[in-house]
PDB file with one MODEL, atoms N, CA, C and O in Angstrom:
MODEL        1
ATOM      1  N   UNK A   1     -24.889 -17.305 -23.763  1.00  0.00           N
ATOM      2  CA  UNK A   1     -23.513 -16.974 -23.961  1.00  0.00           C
ATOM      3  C   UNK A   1     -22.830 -16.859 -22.596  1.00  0.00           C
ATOM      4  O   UNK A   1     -23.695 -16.394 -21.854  1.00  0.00           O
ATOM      5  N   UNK A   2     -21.927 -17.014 -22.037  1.00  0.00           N
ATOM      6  CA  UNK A   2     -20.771 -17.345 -21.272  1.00  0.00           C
ATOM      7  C   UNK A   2     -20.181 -16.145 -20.997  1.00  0.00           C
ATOM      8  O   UNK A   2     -19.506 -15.650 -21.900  1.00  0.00           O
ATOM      9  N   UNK A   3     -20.318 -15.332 -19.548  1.00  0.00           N
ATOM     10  CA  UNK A   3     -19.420 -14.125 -19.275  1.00  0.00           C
ATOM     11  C   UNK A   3     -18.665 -14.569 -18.302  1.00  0.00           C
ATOM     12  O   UNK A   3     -19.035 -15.492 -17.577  1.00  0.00           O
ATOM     13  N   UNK A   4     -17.702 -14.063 -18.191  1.00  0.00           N
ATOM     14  CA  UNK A   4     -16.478 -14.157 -17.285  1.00  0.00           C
ATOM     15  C   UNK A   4     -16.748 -13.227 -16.528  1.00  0.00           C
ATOM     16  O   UNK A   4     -17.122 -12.161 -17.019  1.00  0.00           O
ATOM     17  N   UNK A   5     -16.614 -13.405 -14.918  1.00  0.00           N
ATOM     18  CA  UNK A   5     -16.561 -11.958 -14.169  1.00  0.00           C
ATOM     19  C   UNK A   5     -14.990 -11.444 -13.946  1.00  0.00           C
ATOM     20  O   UNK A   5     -14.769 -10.372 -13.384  1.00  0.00           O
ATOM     21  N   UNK A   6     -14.276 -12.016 -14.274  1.00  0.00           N
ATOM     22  CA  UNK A   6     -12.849 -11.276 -13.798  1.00  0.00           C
ATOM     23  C   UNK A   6     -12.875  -9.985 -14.680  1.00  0.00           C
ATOM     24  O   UNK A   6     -13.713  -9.623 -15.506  1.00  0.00           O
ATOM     25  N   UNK A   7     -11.723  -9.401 -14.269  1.00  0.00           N
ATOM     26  CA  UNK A   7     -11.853  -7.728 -15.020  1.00  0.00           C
ATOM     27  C   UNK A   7     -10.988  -7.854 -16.739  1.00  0.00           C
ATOM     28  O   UNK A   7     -10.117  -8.584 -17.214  1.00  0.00           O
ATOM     29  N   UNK A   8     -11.630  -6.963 -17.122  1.00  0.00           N
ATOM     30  CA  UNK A   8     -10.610  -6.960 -18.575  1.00  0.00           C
ATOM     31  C   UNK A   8      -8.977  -7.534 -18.597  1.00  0.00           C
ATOM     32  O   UNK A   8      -8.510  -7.695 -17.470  1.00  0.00           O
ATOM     33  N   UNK A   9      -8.340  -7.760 -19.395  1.00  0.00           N
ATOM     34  CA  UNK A   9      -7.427  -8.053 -19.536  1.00  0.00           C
ATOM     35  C   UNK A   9      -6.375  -6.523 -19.940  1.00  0.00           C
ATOM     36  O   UNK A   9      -5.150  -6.452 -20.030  1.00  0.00           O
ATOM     37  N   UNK A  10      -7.148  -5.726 -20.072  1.00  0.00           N
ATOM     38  CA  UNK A  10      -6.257  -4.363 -20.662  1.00  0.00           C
ATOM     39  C   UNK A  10      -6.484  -3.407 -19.557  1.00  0.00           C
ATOM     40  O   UNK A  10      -6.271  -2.239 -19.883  1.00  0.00           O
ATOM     41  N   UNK A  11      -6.907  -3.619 -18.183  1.00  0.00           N
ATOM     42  CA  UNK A  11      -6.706  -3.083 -16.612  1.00  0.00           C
ATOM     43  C   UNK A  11      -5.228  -3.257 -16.035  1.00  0.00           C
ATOM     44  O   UNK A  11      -4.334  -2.569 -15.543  1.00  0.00           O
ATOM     45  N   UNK A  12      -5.552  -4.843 -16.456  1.00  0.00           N
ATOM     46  CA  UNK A  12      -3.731  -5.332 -15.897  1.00  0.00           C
ATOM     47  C   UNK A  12      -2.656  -4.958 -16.187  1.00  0.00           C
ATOM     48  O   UNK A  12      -1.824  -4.526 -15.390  1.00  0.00           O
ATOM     49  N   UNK A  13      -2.490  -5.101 -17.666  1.00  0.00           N
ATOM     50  CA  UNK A  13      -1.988  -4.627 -19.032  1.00  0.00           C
ATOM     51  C   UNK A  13      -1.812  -3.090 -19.026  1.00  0.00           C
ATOM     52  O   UNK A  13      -0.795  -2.784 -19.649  1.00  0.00           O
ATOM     53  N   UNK A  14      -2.305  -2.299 -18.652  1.00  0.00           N
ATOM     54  CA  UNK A  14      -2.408  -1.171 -18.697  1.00  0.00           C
ATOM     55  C   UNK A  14      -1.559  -0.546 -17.437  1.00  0.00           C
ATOM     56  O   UNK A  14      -0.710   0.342 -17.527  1.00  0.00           O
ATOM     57  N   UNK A  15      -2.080  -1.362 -15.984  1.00  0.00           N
ATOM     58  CA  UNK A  15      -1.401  -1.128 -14.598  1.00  0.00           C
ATOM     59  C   UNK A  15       0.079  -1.342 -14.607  1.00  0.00           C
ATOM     60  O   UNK A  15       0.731  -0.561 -13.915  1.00  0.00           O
ATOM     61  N   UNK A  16       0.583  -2.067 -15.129  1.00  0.00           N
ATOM     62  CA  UNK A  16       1.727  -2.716 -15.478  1.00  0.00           C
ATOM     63  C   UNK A  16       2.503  -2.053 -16.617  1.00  0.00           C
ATOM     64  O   UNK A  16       3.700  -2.317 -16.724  1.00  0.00           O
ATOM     65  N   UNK A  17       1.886  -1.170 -17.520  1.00  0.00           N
ATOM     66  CA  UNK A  17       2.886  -0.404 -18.205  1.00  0.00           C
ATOM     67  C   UNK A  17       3.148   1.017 -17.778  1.00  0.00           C
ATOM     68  O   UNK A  17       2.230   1.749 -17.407  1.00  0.00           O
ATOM     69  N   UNK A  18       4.485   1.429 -17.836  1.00  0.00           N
ATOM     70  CA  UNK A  18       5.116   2.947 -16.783  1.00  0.00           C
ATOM     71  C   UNK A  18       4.032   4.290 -17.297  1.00  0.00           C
ATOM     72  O   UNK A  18       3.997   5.225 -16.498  1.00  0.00           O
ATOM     73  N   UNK A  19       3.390   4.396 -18.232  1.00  0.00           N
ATOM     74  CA  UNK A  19       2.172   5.244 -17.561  1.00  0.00           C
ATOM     75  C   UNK A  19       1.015   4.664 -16.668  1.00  0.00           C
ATOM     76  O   UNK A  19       0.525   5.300 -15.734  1.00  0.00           O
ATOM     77  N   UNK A  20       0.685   3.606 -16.977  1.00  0.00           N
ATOM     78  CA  UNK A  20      -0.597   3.006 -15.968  1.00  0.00           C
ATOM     79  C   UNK A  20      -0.095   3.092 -14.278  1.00  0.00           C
ATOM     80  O   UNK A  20      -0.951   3.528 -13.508  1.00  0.00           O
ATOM     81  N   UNK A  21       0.706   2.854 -13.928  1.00  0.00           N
ATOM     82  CA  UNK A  21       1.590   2.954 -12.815  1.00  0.00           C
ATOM     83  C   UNK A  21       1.739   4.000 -12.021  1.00  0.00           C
ATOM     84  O   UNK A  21       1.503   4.208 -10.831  1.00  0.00           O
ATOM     85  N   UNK A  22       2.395   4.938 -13.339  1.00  0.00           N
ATOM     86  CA  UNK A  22       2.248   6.506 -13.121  1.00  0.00           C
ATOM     87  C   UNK A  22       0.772   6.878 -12.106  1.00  0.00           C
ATOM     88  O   UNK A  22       0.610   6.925 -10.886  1.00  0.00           O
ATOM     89  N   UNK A  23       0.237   7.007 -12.785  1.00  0.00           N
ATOM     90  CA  UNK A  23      -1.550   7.166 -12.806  1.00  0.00           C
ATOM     91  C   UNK A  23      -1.856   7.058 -11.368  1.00  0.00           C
ATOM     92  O   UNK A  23      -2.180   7.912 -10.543  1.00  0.00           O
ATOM     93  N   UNK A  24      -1.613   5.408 -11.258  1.00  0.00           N
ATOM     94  CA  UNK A  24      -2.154   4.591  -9.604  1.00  0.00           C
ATOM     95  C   UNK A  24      -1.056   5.268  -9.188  1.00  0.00           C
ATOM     96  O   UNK A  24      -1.585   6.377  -9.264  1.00  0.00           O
ATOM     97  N   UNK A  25       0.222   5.544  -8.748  1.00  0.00           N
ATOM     98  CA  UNK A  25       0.781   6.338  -8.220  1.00  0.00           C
ATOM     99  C   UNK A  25      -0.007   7.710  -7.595  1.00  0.00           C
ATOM    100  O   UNK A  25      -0.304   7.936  -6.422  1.00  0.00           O
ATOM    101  N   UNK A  26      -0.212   8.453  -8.670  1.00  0.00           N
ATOM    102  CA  UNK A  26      -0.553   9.961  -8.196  1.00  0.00           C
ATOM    103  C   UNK A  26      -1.659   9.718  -7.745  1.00  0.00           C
ATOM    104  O   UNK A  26      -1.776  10.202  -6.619  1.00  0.00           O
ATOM    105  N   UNK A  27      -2.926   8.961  -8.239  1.00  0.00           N
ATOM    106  CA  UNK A  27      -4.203   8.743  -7.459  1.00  0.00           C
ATOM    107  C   UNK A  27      -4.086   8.464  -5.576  1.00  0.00           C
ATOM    108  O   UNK A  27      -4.509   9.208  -4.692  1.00  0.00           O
ATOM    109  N   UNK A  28      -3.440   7.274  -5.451  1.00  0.00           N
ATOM    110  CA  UNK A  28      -2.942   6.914  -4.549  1.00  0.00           C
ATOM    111  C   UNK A  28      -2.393   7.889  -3.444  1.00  0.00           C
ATOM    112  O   UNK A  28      -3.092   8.344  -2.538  1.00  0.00           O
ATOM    113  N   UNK A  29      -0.950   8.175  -3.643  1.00  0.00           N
ATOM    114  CA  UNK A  29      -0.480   9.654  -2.851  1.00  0.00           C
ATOM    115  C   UNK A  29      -1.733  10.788  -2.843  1.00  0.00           C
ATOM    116  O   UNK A  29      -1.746  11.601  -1.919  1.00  0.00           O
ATOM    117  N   UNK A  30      -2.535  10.826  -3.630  1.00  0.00           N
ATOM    118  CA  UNK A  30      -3.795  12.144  -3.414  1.00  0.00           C
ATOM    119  C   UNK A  30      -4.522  11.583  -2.753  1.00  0.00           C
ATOM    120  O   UNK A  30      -4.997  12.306  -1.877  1.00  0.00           O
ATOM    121  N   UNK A  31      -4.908  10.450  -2.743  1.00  0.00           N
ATOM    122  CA  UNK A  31      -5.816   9.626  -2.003  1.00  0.00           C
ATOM    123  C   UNK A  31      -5.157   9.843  -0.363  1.00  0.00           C
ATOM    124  O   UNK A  31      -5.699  10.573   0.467  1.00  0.00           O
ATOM    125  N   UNK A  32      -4.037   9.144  -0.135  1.00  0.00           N
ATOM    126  CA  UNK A  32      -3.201   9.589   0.906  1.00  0.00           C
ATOM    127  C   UNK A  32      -2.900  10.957   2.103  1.00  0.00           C
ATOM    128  O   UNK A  32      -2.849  11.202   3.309  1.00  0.00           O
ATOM    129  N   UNK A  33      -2.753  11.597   0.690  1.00  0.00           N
ATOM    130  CA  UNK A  33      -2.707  13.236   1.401  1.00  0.00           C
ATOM    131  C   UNK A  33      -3.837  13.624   1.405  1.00  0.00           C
ATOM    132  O   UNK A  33      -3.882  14.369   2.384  1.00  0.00           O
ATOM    133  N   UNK A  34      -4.730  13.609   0.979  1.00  0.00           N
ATOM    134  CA  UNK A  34      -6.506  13.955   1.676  1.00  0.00           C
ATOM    135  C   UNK A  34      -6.943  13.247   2.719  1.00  0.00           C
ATOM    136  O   UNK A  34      -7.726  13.637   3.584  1.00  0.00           O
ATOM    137  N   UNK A  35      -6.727  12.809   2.682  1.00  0.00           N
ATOM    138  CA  UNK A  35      -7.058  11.305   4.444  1.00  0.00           C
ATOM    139  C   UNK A  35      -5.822  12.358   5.540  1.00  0.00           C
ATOM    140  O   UNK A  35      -6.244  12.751   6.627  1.00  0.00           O
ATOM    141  N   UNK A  36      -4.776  12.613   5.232  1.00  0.00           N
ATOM    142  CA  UNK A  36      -4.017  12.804   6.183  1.00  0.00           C
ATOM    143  C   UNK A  36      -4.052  14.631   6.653  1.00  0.00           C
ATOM    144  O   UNK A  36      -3.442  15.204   7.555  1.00  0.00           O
ATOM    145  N   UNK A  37      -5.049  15.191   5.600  1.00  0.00           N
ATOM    146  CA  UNK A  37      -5.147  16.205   5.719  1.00  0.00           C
ATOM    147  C   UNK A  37      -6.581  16.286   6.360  1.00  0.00           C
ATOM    148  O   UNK A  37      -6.767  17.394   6.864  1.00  0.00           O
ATOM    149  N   UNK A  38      -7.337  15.679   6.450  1.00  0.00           N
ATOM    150  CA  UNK A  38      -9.081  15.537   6.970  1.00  0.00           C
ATOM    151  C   UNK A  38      -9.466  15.515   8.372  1.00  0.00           C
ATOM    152  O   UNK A  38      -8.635  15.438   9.277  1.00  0.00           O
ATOM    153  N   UNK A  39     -11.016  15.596   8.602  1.00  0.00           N
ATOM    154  CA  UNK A  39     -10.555  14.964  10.060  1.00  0.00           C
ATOM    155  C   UNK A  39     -10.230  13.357  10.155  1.00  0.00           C
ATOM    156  O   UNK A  39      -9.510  12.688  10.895  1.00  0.00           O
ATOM    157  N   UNK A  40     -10.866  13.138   9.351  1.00  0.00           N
ATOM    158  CA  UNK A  40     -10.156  11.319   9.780  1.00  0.00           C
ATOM    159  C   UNK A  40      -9.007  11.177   9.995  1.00  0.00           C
ATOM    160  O   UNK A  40      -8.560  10.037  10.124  1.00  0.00           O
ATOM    161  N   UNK A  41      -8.042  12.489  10.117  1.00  0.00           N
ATOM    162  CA  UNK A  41      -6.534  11.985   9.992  1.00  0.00           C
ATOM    163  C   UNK A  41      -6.117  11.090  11.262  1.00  0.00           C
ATOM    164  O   UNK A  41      -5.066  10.453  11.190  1.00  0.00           O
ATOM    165  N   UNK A  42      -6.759  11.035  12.208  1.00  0.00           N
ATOM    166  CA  UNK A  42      -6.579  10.511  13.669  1.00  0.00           C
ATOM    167  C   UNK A  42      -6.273   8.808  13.274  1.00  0.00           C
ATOM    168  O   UNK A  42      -5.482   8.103  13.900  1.00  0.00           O
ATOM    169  N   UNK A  43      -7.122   8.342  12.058  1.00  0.00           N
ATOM    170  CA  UNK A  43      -7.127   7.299  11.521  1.00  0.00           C
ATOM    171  C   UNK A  43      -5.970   6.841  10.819  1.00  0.00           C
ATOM    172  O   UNK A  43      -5.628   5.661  10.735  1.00  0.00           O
ATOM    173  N   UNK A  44      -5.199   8.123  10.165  1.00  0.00           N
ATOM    174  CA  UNK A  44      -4.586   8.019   9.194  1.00  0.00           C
ATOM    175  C   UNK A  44      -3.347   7.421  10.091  1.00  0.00           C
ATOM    176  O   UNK A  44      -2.850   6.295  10.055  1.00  0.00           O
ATOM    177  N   UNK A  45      -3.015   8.558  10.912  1.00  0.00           N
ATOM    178  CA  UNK A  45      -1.541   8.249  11.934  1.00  0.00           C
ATOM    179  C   UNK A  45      -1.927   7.108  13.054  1.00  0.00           C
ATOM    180  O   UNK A  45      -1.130   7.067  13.992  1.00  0.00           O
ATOM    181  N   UNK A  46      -2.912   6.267  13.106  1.00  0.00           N
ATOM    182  CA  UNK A  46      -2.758   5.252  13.690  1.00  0.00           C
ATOM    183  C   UNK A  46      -2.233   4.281  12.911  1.00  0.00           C
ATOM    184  O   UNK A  46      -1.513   3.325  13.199  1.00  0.00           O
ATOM    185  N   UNK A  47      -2.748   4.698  11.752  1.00  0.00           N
ATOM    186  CA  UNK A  47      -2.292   3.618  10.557  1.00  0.00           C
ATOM    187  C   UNK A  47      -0.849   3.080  10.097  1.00  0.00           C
ATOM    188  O   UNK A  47      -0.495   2.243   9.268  1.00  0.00           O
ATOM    189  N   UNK A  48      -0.267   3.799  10.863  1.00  0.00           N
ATOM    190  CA  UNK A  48       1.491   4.102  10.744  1.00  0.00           C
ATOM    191  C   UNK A  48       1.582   3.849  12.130  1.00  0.00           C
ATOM    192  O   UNK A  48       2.732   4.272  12.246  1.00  0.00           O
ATOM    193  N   UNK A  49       1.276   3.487  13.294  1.00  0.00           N
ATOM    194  CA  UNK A  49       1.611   2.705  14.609  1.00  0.00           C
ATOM    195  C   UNK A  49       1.275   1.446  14.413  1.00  0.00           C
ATOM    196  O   UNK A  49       1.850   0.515  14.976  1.00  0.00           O
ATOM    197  N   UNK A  50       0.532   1.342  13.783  1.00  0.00           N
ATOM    198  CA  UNK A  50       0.269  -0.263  13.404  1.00  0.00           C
ATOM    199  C   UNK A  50       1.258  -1.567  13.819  1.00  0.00           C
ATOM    200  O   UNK A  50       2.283  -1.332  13.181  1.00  0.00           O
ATOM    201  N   UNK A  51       1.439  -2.632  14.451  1.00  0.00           N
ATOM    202  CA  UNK A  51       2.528  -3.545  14.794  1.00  0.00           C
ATOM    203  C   UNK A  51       1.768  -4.383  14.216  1.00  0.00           C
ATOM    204  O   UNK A  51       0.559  -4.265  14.417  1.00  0.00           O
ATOM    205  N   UNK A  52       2.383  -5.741  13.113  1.00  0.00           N
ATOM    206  CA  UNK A  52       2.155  -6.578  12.408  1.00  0.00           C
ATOM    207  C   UNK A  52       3.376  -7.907  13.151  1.00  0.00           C
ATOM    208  O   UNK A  52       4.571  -7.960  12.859  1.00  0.00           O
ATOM    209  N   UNK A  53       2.838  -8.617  13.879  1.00  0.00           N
ATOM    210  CA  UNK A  53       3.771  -9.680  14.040  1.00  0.00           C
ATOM    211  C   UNK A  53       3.564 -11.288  13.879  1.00  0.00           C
ATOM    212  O   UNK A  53       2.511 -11.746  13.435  1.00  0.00           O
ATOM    213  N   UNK A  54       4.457 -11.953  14.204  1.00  0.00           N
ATOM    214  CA  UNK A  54       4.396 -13.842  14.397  1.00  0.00           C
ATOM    215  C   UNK A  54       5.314 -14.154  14.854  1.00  0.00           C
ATOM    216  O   UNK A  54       6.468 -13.838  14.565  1.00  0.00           O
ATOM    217  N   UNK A  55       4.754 -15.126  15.996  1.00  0.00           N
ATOM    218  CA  UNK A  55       5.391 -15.894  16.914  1.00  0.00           C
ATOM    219  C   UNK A  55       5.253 -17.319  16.701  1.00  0.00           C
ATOM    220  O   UNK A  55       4.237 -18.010  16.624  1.00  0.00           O
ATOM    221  N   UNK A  56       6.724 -17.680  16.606  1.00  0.00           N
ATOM    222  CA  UNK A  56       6.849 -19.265  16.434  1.00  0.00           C
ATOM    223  C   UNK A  56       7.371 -19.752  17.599  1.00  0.00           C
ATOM    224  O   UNK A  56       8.588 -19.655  17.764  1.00  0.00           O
ATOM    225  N   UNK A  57       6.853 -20.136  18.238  1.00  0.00           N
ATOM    226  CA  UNK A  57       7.985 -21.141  19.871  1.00  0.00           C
ATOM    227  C   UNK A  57       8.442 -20.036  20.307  1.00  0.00           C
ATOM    228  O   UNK A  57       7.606 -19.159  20.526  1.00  0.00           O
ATOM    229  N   UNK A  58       9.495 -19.815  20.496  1.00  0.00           N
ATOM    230  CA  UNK A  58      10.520 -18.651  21.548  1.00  0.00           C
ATOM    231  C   UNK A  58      10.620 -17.439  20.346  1.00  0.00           C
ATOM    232  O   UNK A  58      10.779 -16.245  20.598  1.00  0.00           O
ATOM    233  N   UNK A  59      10.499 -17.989  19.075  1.00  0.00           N
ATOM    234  CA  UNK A  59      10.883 -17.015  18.191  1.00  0.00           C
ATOM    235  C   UNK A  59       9.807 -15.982  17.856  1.00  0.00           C
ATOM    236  O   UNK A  59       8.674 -16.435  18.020  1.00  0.00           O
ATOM    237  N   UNK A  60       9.851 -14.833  17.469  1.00  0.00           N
ATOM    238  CA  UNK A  60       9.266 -13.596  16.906  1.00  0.00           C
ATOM    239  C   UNK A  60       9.945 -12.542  15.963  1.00  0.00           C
ATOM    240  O   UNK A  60      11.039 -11.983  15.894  1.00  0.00           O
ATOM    241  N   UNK A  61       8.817 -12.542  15.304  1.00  0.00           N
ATOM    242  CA  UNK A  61       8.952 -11.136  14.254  1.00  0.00           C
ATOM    243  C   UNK A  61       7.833 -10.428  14.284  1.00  0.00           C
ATOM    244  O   UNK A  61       6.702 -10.903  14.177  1.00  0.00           O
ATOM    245  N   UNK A  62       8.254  -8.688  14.502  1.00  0.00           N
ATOM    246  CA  UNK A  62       7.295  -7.718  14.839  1.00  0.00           C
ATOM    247  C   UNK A  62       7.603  -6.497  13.830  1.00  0.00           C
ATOM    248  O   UNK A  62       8.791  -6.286  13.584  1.00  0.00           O
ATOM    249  N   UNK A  63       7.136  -6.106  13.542  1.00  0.00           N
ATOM    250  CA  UNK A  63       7.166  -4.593  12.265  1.00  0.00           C
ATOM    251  C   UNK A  63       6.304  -3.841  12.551  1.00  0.00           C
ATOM    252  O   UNK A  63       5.382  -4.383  13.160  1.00  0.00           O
ATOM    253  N   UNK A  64       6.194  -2.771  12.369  1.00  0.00           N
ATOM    254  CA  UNK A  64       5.703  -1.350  12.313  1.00  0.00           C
ATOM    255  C   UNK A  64       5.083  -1.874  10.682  1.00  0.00           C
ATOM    256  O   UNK A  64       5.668  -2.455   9.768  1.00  0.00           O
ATOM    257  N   UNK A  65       3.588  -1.357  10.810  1.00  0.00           N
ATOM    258  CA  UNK A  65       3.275  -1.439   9.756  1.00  0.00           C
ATOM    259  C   UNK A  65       2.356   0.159   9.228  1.00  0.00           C
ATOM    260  O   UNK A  65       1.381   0.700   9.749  1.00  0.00           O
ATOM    261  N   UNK A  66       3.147   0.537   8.044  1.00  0.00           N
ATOM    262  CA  UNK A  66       3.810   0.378   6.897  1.00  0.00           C
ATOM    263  C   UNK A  66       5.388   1.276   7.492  1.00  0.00           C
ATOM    264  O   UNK A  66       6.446   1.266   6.863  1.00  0.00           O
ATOM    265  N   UNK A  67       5.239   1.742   8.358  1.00  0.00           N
ATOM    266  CA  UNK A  67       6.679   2.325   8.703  1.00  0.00           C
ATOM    267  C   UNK A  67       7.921   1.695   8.357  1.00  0.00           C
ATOM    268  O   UNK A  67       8.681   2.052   7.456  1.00  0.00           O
ATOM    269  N   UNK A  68       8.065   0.737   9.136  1.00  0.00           N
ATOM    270  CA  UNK A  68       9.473  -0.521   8.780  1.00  0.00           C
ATOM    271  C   UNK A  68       9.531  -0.341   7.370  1.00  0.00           C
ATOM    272  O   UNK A  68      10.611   0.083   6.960  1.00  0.00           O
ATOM    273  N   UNK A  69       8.631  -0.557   6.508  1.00  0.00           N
ATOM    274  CA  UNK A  69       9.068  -1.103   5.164  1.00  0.00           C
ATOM    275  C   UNK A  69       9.236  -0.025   4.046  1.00  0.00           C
ATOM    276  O   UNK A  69       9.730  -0.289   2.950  1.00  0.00           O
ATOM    277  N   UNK A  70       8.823   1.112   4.382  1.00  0.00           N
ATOM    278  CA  UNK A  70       8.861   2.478   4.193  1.00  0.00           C
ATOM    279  C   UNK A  70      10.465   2.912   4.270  1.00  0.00           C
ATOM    280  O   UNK A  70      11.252   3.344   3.427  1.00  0.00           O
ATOM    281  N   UNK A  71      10.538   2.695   5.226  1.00  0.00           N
ATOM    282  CA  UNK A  71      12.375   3.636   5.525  1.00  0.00           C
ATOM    283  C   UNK A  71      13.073   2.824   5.364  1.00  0.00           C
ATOM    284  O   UNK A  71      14.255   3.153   5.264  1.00  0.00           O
ATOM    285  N   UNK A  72      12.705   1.267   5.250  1.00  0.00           N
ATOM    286  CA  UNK A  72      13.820   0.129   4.947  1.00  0.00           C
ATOM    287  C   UNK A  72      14.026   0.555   3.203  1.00  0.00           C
ATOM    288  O   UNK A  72      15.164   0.434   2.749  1.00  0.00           O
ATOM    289  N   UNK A  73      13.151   0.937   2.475  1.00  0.00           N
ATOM    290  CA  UNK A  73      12.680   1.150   1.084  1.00  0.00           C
ATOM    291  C   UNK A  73      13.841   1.975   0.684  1.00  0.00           C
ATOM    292  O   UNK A  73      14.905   1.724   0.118  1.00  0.00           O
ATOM    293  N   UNK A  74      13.185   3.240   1.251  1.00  0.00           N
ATOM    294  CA  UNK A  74      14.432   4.359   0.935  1.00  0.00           C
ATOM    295  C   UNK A  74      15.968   4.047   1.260  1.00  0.00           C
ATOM    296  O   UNK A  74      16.918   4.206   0.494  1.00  0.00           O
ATOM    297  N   UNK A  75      15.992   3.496   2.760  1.00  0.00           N
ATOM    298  CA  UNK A  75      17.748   3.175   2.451  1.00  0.00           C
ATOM    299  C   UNK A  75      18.283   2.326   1.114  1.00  0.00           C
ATOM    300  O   UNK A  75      19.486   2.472   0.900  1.00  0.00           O
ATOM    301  N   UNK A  76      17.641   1.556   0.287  1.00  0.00           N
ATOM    302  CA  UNK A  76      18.101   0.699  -0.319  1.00  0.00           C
ATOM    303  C   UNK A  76      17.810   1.381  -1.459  1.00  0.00           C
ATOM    304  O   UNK A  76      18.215   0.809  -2.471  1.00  0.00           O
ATOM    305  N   UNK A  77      17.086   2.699  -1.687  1.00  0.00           N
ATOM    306  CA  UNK A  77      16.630   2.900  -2.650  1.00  0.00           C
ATOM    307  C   UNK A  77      15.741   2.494  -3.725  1.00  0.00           C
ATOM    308  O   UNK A  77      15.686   3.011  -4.840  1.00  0.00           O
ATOM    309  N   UNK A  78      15.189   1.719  -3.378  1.00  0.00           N
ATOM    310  CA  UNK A  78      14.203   1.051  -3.673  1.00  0.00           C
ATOM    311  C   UNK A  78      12.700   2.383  -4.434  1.00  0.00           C
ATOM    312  O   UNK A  78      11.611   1.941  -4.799  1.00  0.00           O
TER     313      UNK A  78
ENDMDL
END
């Protein structure tokens, strides 16, 4: 018989409806605030200096990573 390794179809399904979301939300932020509360936190706040860039010819784009996209978020409300 024939198994598929991809994951269930009711993971996705589930992630994707406003309680599943919910869920990975609060896991996530707890996940977050225990790292930033630990000693690894040294890890945590490098993680937020982070610079993500690309250079084409004369041209460039550089971001703060996850910072930039963080406070760009909130102004727009996002």
């Amino acid at each position: 018989m024939f198994r598929s390794s991809s994951p269930p179809l009711g993971i996705g399904r589930w992630l994707r409806s406003e309680s599943g979301s919910a869920v990975l939300l609060i896991v996530v932020t707890t996940f977050a605030l225990l790292w930033a509360n630990s000693p690894l936190s040294s890890s945590y706040f490098e993680l937020w200096h982070q610079s993500v860039g690309i250079d084409v010819g004369p041209f460039g784009l550089h971001l703060d990573v996850p910072g930039h996209h963080v406070g760009d978020s909130r102004l727009v409300g996002v």
